[in-house]
C-alpha positions in Angstrom: 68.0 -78.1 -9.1 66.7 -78.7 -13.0 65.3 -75.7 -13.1 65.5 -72.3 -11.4 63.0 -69.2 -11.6 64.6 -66.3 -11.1 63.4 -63.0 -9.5 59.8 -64.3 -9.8 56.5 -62.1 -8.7 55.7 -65.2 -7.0 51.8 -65.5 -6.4 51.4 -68.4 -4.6 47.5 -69.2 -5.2 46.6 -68.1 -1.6 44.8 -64.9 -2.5 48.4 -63.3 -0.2 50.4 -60.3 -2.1 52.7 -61.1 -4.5 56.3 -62.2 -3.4 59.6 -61.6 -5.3 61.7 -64.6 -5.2 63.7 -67.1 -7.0 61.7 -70.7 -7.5 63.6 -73.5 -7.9 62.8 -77.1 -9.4 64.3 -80.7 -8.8 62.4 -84.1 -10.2 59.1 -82.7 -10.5 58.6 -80.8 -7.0 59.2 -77.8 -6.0 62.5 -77.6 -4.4 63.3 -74.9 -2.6 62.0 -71.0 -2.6 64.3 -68.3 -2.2 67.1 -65.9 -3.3 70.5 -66.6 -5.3 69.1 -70.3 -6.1 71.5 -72.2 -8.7 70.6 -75.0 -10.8 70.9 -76.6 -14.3 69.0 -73.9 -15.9 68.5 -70.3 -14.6 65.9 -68.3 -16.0 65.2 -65.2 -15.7 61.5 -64.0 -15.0 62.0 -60.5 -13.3 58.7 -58.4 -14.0 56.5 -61.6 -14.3 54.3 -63.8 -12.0 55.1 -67.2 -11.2 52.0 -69.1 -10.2 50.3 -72.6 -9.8 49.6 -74.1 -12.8 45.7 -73.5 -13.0 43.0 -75.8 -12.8 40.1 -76.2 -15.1 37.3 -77.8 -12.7 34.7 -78.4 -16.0 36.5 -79.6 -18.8 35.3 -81.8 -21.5 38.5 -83.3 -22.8 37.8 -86.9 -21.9 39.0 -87.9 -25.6 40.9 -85.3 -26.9 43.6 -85.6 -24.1 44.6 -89.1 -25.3 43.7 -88.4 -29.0 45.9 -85.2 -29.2 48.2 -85.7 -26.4 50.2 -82.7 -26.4 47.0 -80.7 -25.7 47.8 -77.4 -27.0 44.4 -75.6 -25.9 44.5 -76.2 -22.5 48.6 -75.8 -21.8 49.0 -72.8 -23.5 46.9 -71.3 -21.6 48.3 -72.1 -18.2 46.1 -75.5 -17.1 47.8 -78.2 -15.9 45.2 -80.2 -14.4 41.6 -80.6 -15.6 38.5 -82.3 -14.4 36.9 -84.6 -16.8 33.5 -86.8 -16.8 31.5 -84.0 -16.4 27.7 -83.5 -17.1 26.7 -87.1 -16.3 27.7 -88.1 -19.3 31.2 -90.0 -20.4 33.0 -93.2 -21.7 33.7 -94.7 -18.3 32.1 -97.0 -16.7 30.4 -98.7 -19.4 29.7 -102.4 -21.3 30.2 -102.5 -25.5 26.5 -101.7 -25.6 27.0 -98.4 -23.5 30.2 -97.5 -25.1 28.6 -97.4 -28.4 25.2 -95.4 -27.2 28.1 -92.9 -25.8 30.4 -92.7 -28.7 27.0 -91.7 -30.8 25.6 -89.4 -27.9 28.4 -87.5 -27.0 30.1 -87.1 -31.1 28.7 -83.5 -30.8 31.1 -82.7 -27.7 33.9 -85.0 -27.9 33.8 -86.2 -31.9 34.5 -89.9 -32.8 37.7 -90.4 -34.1 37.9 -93.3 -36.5 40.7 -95.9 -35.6 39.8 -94.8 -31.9 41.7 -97.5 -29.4 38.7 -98.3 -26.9 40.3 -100.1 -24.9 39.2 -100.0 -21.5 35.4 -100.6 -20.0 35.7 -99.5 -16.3 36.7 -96.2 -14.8 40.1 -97.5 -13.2 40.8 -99.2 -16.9 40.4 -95.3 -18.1 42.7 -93.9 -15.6 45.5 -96.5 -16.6 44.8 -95.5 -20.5 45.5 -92.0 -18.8 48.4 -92.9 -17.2 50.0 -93.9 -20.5 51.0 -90.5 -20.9 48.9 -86.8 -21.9 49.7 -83.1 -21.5 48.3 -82.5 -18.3 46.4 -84.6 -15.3 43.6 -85.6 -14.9 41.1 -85.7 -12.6 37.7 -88.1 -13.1 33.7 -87.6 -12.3 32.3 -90.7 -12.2 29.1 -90.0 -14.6 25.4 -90.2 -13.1 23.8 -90.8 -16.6 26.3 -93.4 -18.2 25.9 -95.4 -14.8 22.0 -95.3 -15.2 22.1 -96.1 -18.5 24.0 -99.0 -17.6 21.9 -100.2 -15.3 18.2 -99.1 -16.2 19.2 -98.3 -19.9 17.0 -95.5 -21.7 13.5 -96.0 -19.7 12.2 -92.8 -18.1 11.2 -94.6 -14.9 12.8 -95.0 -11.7 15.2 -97.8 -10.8 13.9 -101.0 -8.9 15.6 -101.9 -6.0 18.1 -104.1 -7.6 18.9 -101.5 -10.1 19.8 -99.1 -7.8 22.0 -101.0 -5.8 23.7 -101.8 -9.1 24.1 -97.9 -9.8 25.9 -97.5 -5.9 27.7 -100.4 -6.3 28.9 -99.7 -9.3 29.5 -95.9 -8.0 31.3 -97.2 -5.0 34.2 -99.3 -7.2 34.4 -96.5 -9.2 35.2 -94.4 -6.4 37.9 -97.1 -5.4 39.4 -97.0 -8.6 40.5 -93.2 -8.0 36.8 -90.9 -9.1 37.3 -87.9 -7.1 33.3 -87.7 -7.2 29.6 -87.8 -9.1 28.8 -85.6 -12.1 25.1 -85.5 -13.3 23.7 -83.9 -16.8 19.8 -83.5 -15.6 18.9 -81.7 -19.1 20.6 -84.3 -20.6 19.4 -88.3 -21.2 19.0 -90.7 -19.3 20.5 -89.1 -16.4 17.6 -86.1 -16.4 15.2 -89.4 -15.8 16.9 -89.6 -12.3 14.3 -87.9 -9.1 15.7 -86.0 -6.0 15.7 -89.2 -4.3 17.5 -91.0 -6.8 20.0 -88.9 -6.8 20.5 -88.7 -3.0 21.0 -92.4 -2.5 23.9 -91.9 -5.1 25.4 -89.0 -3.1 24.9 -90.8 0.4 27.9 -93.1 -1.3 29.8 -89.9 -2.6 29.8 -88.1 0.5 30.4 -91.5 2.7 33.7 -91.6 0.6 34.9 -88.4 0.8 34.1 -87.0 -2.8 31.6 -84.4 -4.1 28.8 -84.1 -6.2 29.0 -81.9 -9.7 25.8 -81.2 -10.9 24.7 -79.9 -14.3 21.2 -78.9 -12.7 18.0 -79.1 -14.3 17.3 -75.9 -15.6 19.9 -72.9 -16.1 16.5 -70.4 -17.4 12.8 -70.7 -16.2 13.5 -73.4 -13.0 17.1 -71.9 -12.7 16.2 -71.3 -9.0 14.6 -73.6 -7.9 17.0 -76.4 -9.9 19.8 -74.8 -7.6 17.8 -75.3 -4.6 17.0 -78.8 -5.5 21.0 -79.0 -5.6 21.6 -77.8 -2.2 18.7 -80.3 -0.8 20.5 -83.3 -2.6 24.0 -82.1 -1.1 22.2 -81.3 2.1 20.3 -85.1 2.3 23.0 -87.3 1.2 25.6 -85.0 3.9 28.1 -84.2 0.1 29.9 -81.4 -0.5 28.6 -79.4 -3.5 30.1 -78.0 -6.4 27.9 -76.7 -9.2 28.9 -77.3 -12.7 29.1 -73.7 -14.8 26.8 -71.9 -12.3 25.7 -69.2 -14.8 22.0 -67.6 -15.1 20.9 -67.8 -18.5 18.3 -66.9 -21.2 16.1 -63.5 -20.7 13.9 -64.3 -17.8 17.5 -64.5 -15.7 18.2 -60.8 -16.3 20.1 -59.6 -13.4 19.2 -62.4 -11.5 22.5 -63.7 -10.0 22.3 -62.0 -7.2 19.1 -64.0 -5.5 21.4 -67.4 -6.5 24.4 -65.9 -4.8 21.9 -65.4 -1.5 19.9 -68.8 -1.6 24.2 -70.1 -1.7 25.6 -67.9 0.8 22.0 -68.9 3.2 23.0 -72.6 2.9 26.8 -71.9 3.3 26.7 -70.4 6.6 24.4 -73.0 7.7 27.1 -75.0 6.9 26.6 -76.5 3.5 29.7 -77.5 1.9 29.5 -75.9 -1.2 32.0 -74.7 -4.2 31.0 -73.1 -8.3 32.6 -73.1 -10.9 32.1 -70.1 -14.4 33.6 -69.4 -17.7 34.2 -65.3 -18.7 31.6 -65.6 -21.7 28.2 -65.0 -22.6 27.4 -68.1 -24.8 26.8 -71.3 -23.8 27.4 -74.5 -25.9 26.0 -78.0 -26.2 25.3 -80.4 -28.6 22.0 -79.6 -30.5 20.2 -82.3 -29.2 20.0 -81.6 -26.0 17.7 -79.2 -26.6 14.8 -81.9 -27.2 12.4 -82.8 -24.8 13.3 -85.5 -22.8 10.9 -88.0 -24.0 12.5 -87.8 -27.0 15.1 -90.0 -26.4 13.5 -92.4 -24.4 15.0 -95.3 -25.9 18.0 -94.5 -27.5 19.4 -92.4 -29.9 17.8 -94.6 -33.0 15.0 -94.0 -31.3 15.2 -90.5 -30.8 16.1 -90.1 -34.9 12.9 -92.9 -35.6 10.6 -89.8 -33.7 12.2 -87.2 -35.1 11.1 -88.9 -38.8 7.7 -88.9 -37.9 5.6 -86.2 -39.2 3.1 -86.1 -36.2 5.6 -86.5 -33.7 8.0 -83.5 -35.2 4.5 -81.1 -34.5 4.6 -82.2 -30.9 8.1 -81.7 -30.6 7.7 -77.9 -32.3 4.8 -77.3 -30.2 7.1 -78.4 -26.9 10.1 -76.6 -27.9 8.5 -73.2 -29.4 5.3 -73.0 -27.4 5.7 -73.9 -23.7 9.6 -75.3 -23.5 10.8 -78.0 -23.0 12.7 -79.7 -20.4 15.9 -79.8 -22.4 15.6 -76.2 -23.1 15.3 -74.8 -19.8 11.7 -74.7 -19.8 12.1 -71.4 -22.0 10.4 -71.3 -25.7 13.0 -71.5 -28.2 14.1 -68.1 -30.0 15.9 -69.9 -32.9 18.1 -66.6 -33.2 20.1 -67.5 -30.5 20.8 -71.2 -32.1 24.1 -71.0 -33.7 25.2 -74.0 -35.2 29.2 -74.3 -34.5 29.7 -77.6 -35.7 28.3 -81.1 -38.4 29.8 -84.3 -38.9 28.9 -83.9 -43.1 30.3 -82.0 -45.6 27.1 -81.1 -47.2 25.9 -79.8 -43.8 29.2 -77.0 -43.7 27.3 -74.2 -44.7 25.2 -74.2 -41.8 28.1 -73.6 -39.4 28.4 -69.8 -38.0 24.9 -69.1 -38.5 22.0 -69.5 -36.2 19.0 -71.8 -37.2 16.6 -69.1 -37.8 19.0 -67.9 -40.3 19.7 -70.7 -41.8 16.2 -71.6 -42.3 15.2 -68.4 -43.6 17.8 -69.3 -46.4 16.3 -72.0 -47.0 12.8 -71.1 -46.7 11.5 -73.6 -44.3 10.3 -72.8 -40.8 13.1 -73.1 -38.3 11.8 -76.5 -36.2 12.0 -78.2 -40.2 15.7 -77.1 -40.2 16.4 -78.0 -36.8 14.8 -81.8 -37.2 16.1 -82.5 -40.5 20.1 -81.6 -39.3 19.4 -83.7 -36.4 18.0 -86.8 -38.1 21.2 -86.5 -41.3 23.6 -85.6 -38.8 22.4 -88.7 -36.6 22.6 -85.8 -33.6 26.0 -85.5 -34.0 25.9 -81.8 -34.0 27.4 -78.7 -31.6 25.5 -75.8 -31.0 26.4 -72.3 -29.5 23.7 -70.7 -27.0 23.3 -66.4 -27.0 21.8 -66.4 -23.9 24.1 -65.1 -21.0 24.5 -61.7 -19.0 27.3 -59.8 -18.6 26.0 -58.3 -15.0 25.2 -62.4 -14.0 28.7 -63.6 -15.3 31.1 -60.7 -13.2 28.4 -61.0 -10.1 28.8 -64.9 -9.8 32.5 -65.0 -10.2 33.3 -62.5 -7.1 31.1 -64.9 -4.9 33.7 -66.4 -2.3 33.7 -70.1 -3.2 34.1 -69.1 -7.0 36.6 -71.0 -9.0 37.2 -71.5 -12.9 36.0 -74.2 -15.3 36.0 -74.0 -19.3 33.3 -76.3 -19.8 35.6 -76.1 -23.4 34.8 -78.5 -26.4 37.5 -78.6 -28.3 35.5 -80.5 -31.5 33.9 -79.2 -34.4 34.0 -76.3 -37.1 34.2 -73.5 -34.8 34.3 -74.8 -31.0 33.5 -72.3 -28.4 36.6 -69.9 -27.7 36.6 -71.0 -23.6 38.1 -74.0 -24.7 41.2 -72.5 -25.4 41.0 -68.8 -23.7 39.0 -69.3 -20.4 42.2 -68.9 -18.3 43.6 -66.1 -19.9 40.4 -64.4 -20.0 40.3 -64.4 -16.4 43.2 -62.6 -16.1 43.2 -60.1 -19.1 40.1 -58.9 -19.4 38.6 -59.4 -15.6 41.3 -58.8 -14.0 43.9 -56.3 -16.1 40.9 -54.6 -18.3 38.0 -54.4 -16.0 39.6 -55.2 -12.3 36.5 -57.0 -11.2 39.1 -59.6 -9.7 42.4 -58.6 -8.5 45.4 -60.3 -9.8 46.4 -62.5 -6.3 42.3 -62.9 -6.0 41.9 -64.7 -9.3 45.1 -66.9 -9.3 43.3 -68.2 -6.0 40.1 -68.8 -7.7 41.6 -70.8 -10.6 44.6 -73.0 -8.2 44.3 -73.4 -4.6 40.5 -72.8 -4.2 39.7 -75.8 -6.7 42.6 -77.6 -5.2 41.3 -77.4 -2.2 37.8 -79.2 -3.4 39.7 -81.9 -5.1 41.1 -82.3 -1.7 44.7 -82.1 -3.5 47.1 -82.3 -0.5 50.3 -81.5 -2.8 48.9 -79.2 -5.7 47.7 -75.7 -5.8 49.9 -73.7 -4.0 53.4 -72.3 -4.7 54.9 -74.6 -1.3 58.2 -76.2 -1.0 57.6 -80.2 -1.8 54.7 -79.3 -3.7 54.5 -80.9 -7.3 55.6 -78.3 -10.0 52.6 -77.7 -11.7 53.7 -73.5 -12.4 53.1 -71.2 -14.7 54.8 -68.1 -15.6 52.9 -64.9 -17.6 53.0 -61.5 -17.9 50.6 -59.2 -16.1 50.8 -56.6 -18.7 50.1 -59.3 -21.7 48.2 -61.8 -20.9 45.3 -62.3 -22.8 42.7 -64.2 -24.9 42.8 -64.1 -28.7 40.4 -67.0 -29.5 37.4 -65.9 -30.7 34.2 -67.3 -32.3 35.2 -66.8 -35.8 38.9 -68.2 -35.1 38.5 -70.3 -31.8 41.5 -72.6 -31.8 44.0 -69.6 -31.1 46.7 -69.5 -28.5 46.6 -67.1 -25.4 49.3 -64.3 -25.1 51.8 -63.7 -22.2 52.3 -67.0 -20.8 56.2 -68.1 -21.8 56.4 -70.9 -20.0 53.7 -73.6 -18.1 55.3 -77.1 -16.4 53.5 -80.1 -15.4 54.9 -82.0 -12.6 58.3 -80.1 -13.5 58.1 -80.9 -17.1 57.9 -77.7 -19.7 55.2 -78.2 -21.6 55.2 -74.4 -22.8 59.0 -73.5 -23.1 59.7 -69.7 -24.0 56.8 -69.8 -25.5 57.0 -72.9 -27.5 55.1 -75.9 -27.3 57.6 -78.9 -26.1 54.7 -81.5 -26.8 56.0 -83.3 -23.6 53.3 -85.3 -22.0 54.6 -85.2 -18.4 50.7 -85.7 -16.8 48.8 -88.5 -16.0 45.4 -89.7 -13.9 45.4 -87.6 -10.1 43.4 -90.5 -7.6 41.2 -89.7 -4.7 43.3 -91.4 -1.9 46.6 -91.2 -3.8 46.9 -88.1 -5.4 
């Protein structure tokens, strides 16, 4: 054996006790679990956990994974496989026109580095690109809103008949290509433009090819409900598994609210909905700060979108949308501009803004906070991040008990001051919910972040602590494992975890970074 693990706490990612035994590894599987194993290198882990390497089922590394291949946020905190194409919106499958509305949508989340190789158009193109070697795997969402725009482009309208048998045929190679399933971004253009029905003829080909939808719903605060409901109907129609994108309730009129989401779930499970979540252990929320337009807004194109935001009438209907009633791509909830943190610009002469909220920097400035909030918008050509203040403590530790829970960073890993998930989600989990608070127990929560999701990816060799399995482990200490990023300092390592290997590979060796990139592209069908 390469490597052996010796006198392990082995937590297998069942949700069974922990086991002491040795581990051994041998050309990227697991080889053989026992006692007195031998191999090329012994180490010795007595009084820590060995466990599957976790996966991050929301993860918004699409271009960071190639562009900073060794992937330090994610590895150093334990992941080894994360799903990527998430909220409808990403840079496969697309044309040159596509590519370059993306590139300028998604700057805020992703950034867009200069010298950038672009060199692939469809989905199985991306996966090869993948393959060329990153940190981790990688598992793709084929995304609802990039295959609309592609198709229907920026109208809000529904599809003609011959459009929409583009979008499913297009959906349906992409599923051959190796998509493990549909995302959708329904606060997010143009893929909010999509109706129920819309969306269940695109499921009817997800579920007929044995992959799942990933919704980021339409509302997360005044609609939260009934968006969830509207979920479970699509999943329901089309016969698709389920699995809702960062399943949080949000913004004030959500107080204490999880509960009647965890019953309208648990009513359509044990009807016999297929259905899975996914949560990160914080209160904020981020986004890019245009998102938080109304959704006519964009009709068109961002050049559009910055044309309306320049004019004068226009801006008052937009502050009367977003401050008055809500809009659509702020949850239906008037905006409270104190919860607006800006985390991230494009310019130089925007830098002071980041770390404080638009209302405060307005005030600075002395100009009402929708001035601020159009003017950044139209000079940062909506390239900007955003943090949103507008979770609940009671909502985040209810949701991730339910029993189809599982873990997902939703992490950007861009910008001034990115949101601290991106690099402490994992460890979170595990310090502060399970070793600080014990709202999840130890074998519990390795279960919700390694062989539950696996089991939703349908992963038939990942997951688990199994003989044969591929070794994707990771060891950490019970007693030290913890977050340390935080929204002042976000791009700081986790503590306690000394050593994390993909597909057998070290990528986190006694506590070092190896900068191996042992991962690749996971399939549906060949995984």
């Amino acid at each position: 054996m390469d490597i052996v693990f010796r006198g392990a706490t082995v937590v297998d990612g069942t949700g069974a006790p922990g086991q002491i035994a040795d581990v051994g590894v041998a050309e990227g599987r697991i080889a053989e679990i026992g006692t007195g194993l031998t191999g090329g290198r012994v180490i010795d882990v007595d009084g820590l956990v060995l466990c599957p390497g976790f996966i991050d089922m929301h993860s918004h590394s699409d271009l960071r994974v190639l562009a900073e291949p060794d992937h330090l946020a994610k590895v150093s905190q334990g992941v080894t496989t994360e799903v990527i194409g998430q909220d409808g919106l990403s840079y496969a499958p697309v044309n040159d026109e596509v590519l370059a509305a993306m590139r300028a949508q998604l700057a805020g989340w992703n950034d867009d580095p200069p010298g950038f190789d672009w060199n692939w158009r469809s989905v199985g193109e991306y996966l090869d690109r993948l393959d060329r070697g990153i940190a981790v795997n990688a598992a793709y969402l084929v995304p609802q809103g990039t295959v609309r725009m592609l198709h229907v482009g920026w109208d809000d309208r529904p599809p003609t008949g011959s459009e929409m048998d583009a979008m499913k045929s297009t959906l349906d190679d992409s599923l051959t290509e190796g998509a493990f399933g549909l995302s959708s971004g329904l606060t997010y253009t143009p893929g909010m433009y999509a109706d129920t029905s819309e969306l269940v003829e695109l499921c009817r080909v997800v579920g007929a090819r044995g992959g799942y939808y990933s919704p980021h719903h339409r509302s997360y605060g005044a609609g939260a409900l009934e968006a969830y409901a509207e979920m479970v109907d699509v999943s329901r129609r089309a016969d698709c598994p389920l699995h809702l994108a960062h399943a949080t309730m949000n913004f004030p009129v959500n107080k204490g609210k999880a509960g009647e989401l965890l019953t309208l779930l648990d009513e359509a499970i044990d009807a016999g909905a297929d259905i899975t979540l996914d949560t990160y252990p914080y209160l904020p929320g981020a986004t890019y700060l245009s998102a938080l337009l109304p959704s006519w807004v964009s009709a068109g194109g961002p050049d559009a979108a910055v044309a309306r935001l320049s004019d004068v009438d226009t801006r008052e209907r937009i502050r009367v949308e977003l401050e008055e009633t809500g809009s659509d791509g702020s949850h239906g909830v008037p905006m409270d501009w104190r919860t607006i943190e800006i985390n991230g610009v494009r310019n130089e002469r925007n830098a002071a803004l980041v770390g404080h909220t638009v209302a405060e920097s307005a005030a600075a400035r002395g100009v009402p906070p929708s001035e601020l909030y159009f003017d950044v918008l139209i000079d940062e050509r909506l390239g900007t991040s955003c943090l949103m203040h507008i979770g609940h403590e009671d909502n985040v530790r209810a949701i991730m008990r339910h029993r189809t829970h599982t873990g997902g960073s939703d992490g950007l890993l861009v910008g001034d001051r990115p949101h601290p998930r991106a690099w402490g989600t994992f460890s979170r989990y595990l310090g502060r919910y399970v070793r600080e608070l014990g709202v999840l127990g130890m074998e519990e929560c390795v279960a919700h972040l390694t062989g539950r999701p696996a089991r939703r990816l349908g992963l038939t060799d990942r997951g688990l602590v199994r003989e044969g399995f591929a070794a994707d482990l990771v060891v950490f200490d019970p007693e030290r494992v913890a977050d340390t990023a935080t929204f002042d300092r976000p791009r700081q390592r986790a503590l306690g975890l000394p050593y994390v290997l993909v597909n057998g590979v070290p990528v986190i060796d006694d506590d070092r970074p190896t900068g191996a990139a042992p991962g690749g592209s996971l399939r549906r069908g060949n995984r």
